[in-house]
C-alpha positions in Angstrom: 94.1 46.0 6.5 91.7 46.1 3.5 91.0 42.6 1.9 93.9 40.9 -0.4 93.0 41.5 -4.3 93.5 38.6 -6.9 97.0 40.2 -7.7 98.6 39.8 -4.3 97.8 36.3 -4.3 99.4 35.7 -7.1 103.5 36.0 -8.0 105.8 34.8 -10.5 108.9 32.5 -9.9 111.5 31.9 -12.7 108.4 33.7 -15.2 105.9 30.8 -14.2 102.5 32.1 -12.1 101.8 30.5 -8.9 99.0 31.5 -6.7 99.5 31.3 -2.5 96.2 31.1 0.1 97.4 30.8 3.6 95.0 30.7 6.7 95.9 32.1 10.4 92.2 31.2 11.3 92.7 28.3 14.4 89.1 26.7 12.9 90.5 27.4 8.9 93.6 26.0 9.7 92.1 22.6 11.2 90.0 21.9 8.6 92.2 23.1 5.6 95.9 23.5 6.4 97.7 26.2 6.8 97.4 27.2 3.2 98.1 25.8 -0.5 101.1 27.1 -3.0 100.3 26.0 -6.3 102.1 26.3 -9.3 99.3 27.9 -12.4 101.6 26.3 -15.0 101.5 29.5 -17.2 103.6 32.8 -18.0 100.7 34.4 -19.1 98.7 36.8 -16.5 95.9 36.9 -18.5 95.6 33.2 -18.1 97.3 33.0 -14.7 94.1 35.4 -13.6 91.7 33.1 -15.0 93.4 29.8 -13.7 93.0 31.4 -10.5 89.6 32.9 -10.1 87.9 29.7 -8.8 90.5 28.8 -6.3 90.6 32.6 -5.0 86.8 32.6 -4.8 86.4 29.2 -3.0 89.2 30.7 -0.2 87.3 34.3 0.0 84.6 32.3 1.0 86.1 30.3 3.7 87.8 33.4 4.8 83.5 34.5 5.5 82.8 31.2 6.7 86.0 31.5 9.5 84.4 35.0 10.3 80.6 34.3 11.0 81.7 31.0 12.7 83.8 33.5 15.1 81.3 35.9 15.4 78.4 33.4 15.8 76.1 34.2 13.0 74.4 32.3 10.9 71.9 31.9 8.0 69.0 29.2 7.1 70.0 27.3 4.0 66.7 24.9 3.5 64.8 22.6 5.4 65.7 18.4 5.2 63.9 15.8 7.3 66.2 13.8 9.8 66.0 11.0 7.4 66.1 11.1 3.7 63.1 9.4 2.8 62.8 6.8 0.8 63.8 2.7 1.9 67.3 1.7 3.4 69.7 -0.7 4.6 71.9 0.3 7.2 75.4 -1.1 7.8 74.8 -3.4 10.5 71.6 -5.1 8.6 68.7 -2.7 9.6 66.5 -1.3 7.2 65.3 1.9 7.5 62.0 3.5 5.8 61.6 6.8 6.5 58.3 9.1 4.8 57.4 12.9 5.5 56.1 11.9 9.2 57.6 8.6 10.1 60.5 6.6 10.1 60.9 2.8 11.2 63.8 0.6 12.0 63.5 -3.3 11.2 65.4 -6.2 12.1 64.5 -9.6 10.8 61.6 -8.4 9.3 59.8 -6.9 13.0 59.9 -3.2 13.8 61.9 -2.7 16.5 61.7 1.3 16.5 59.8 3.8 15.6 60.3 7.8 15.7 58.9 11.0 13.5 60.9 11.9 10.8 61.4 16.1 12.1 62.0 18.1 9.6 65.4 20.4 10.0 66.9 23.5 9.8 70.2 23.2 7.2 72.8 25.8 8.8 74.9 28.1 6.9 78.4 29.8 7.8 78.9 30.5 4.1 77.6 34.3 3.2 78.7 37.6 3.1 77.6 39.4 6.3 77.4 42.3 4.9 74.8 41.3 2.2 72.1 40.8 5.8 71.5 44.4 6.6 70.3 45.1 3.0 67.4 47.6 3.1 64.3 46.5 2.7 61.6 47.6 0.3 59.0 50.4 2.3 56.6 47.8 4.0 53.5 48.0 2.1 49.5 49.3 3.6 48.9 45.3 4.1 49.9 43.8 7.5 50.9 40.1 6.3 50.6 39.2 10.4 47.3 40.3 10.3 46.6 38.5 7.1 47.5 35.0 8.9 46.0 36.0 12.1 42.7 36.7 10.0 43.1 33.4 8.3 44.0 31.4 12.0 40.4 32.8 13.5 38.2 32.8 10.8 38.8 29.5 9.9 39.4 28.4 13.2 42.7 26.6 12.7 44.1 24.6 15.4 47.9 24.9 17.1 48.9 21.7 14.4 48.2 23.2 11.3 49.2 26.7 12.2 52.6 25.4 13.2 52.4 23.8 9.6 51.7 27.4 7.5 54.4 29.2 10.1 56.9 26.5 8.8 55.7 27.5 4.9 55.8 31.3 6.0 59.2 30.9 7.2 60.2 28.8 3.9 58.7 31.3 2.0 60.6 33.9 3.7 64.1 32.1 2.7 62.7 31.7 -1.4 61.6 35.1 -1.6 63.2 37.6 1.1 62.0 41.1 2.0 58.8 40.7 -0.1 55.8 41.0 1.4 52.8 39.1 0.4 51.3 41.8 -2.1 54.7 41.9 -3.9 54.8 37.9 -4.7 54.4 36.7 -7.9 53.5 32.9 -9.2 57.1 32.4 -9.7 57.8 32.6 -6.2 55.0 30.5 -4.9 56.3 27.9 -7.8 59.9 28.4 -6.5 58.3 27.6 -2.9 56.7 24.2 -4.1 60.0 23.2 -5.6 61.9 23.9 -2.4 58.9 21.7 -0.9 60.2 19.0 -3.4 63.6 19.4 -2.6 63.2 18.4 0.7 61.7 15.5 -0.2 57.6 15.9 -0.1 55.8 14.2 -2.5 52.8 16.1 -4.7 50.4 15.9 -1.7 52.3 16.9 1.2 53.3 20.2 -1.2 49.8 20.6 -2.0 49.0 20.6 1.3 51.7 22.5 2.7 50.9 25.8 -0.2 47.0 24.9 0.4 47.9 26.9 3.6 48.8 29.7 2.4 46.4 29.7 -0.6 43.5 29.7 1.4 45.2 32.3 3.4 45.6 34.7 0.3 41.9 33.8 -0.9 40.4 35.3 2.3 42.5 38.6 1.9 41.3 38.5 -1.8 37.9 38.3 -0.5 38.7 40.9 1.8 40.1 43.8 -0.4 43.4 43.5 0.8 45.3 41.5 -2.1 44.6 41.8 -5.6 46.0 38.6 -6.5 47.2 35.0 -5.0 50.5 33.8 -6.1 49.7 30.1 -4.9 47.3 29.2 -7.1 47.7 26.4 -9.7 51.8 26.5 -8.7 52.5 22.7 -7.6 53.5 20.4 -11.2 51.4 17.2 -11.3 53.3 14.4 -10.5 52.7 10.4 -10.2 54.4 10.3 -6.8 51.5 9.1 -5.0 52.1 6.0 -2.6 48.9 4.3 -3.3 46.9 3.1 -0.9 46.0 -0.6 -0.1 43.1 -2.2 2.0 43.5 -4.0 5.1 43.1 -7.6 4.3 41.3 -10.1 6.9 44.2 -11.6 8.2 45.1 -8.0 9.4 41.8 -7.2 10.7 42.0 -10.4 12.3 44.9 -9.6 14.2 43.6 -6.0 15.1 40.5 -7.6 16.3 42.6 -9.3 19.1 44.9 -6.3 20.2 42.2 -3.7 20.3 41.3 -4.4 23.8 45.1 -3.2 24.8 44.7 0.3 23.3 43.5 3.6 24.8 39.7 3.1 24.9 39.2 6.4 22.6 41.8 5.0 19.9 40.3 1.8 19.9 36.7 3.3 18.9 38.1 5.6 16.4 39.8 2.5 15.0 35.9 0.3 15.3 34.2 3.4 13.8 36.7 3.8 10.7 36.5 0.2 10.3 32.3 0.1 10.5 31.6 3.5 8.7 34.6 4.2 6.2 34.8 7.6 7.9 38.0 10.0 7.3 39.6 10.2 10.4 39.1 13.9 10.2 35.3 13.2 10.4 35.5 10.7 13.1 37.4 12.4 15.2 34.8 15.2 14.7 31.4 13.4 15.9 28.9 15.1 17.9 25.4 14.2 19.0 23.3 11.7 17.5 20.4 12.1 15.5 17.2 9.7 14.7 14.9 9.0 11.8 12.2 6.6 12.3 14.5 4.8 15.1 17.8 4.8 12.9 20.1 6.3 15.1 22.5 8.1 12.4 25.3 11.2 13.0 25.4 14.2 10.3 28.7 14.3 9.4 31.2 16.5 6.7 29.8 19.8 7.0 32.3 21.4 5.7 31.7 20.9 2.3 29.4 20.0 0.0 30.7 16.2 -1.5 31.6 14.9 2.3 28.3 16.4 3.6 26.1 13.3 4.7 24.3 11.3 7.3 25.7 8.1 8.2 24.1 5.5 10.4 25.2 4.1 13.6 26.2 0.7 12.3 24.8 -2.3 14.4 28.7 -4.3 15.4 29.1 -0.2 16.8 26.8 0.0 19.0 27.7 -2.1 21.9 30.6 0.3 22.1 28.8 3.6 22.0 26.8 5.5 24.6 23.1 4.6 24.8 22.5 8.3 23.7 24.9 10.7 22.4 24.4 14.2 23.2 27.6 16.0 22.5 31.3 15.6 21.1 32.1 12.0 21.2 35.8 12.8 21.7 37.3 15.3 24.3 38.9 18.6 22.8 42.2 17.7 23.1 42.7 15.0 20.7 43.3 16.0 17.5 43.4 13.9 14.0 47.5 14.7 14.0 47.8 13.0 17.2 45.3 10.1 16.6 47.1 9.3 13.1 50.5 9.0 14.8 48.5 7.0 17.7 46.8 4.4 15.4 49.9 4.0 12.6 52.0 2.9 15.6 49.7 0.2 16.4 49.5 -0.5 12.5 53.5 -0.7 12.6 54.3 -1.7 16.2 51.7 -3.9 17.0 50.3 -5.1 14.0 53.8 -5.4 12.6 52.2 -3.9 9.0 55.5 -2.1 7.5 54.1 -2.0 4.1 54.0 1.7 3.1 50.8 1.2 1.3 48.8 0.6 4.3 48.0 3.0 6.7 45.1 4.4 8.7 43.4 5.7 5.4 43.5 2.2 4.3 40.3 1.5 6.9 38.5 3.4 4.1 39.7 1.3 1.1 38.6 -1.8 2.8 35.0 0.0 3.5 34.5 0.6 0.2 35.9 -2.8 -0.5 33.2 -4.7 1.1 30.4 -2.4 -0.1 31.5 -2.9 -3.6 31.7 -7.0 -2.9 28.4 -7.4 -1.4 26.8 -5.9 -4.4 26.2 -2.1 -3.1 24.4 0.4 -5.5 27.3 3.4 -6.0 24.9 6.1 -5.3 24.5 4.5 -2.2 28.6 3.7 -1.3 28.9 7.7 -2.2 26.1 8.5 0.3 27.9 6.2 3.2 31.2 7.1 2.6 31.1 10.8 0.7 30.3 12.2 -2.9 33.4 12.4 -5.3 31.3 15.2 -7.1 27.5 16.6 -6.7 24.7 16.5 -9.5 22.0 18.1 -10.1 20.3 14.9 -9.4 21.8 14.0 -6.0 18.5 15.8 -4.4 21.7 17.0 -2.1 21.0 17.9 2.1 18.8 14.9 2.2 19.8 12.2 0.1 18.0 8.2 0.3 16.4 7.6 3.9 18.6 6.5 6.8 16.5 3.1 6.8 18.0 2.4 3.1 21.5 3.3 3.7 21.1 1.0 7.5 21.5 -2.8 5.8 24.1 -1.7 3.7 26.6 0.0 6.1 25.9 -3.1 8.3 27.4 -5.5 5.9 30.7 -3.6 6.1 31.5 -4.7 9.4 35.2 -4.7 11.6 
């Protein structure tokens, strides 16, 4: 039986329109009734039609929804994290703050639970089935497997952060399907930073998120296989930026006391953060120790030019360092991802810190906190902790002597 047009869904009693939708589906039936009879009010059919139309499209689609439930198929609507971000009050007093990685539960002002935030699918039943086997454009010469793959060893990207671009490759799949990366255009990478937004990322995670697949694009640029990248300059400027606050004494105080009770590795990351002002990206990335005229110092931030520097062993860091070290300080498997989820759960757990505002990062704030109190020289603050930019005048790859930059990183402290 073909499907019902508008007409046989409409009839006429005593000259006035009414229009019938009746379910037999079991699942259709349980959530809607068994159908709706409604009087259109009108002896017009022009009007009668019209009246109709967004009745008889909201039941078509129900009548799809009833068939790929039955048949088991289904389709990705968006992507939503498990709690909407943002601060809460639950029902039975707890308040909930939830970011992009992390939500916490609080009773009477004390965390009492902690999980990540996951990010998930959003499920469909509502599509044509049909409209799936479309046929897609001829694939083009450019493999866009090969592209990532290219990306993933060149730059040497680890499991984290190539799970992160599949999730964008997969978003992007949804914004822009059938297209392969040659074929997009900076109105889809600007339609996949607004579906970034909408699922509730501020400015920096999207930036982030894109930066992925930017850099992915700029190697094939480089390569002769694109012509163009469509993720360029794509993410709107926007004062969403939770801003950062140092850790006050009181704090440190406190950490000072519970360090003892952590993981020996976290609780040096957390004593060179503290000492140095590091990123944790950098600390977690220390190898073997260098020496000028007996100032034990690491080379750290090679990877680009304004975090390139040499940073001293600070003095309170010592006592919990090897006598000499002659390789990578931490062991392969741990990660930044994993440290940062490590050491914001003693912020949160332990420290019982639920301020938004401070977070590992914030080790850095109070670094340059202290320099900046004591009376430190900025050219020397942006030779300890990293250049915002590089002049001509920076005499860059060797910078001050370590025995200059030694008393000044020592009045940091942890």
């Amino acid at each position: 039986m073909g499907a019902r047009t508008s007409r046989d869904l409409l009839f006429r009693k005593n000259g006035i329109y009414y229009v019938r939708l009746q379910y037999s589906d079991p699942w259709l039936r349980e959530t809607y009734g068994r159908g709706v009879e409604r009087s259109l009010r009108t002896t017009s059919k022009a009007e009668a039609e019209a009246l109709a139309a967004p009745l008889i499209q909201e039941h078509r689609m129900r009548l799809l929804e009833a068939k790929n439930r039955r048949e088991r198929r289904v389709k990705v609507a968006g992507f939503t994290h498990l709690h909407p971000l943002g601060d809460r009050v639950l029902e039975d007093g707890t308040r909930v703050i939830a970011n992009e990685k992390t939500v916490l539960f609080l009773k009477d002002g004390r965390v009492v639970k902690e999980e990540p935030n996951d990010v998930r699918i959003i499920p469909t039943f509502r599509f044509d089935p049909a409209m799936i086997n479309v046929t897609k454009p001829t694939p083009p010469d450019v493999d866009d497997e090969k592209i990532f793959t290219r990306w993933v060893e060149l730059k040497n990207v680890n499991k984290y952060i190539e799970r992160e671009a599949r999730l964008g490759w997969e978003a992007l799949r949804i914004i822009a399907p059938g297209k392969k990366l040659r074929d997009l255009t900076r109105e889809d990478g600007t339609a996949l930073a607004q579906h970034f937004y909408k699922a509730g990322n501020k400015s920096a995670t999207v930036q982030k998120k894109l930066s992925h697949l930017r850099v992915m694009v700029n190697i094939a640029v480089k390569d002769g296989k694109l012509d163009r990248n469509p993720f360029s300059d794509v993410v709107p400027q926007r004062d969403d930026a939770t801003e950062r606050e140092p850790f006050v004494e009181e704090q440190m105080a406190l950490a000072r006391q519970l360090l003892p009770s952590l993981r020996p590795e976290d609780a040096l990351v957390w004593r060179i953060l503290a000492t140095t002002g590091m990123r944790l990206s950098e600390a977690m990335g220390l190898d073997h120790e260098h020496d000028e005229l007996g100032h034990r110092y690491w080379m750290i931030g090679e990877k680009t030019i304004t975090s390139k520097r040499r940073v001293p062993i600070p003095k309170a860091l010592e006592l919990y360092l090897p006598k000499k070290i002659t390789g990578p300080l931490f062991a392969a498997h741990l990660n930044p991802s994993m440290m940062s989820k490590r050491l914001m759960s003693f912020i949160r757990n332990r420290l019982k810190i639920a301020d938004e505002a401070i977070v590992v990062h914030s080790l850095r704030h109070r670094a340059k906190d202290r320099l900046r109190a004591v009376g430190c020289p900025e050219e020397i603050q942006e030779w300890i902790l990293g250049h915002d930019k590089i002049t001509a005048g920076d005499g860059y790859g060797k910078g001050p002597p370590v025995s200059k930059l030694v008393p000044w990183i020592n009045r940091i402290g942890w």
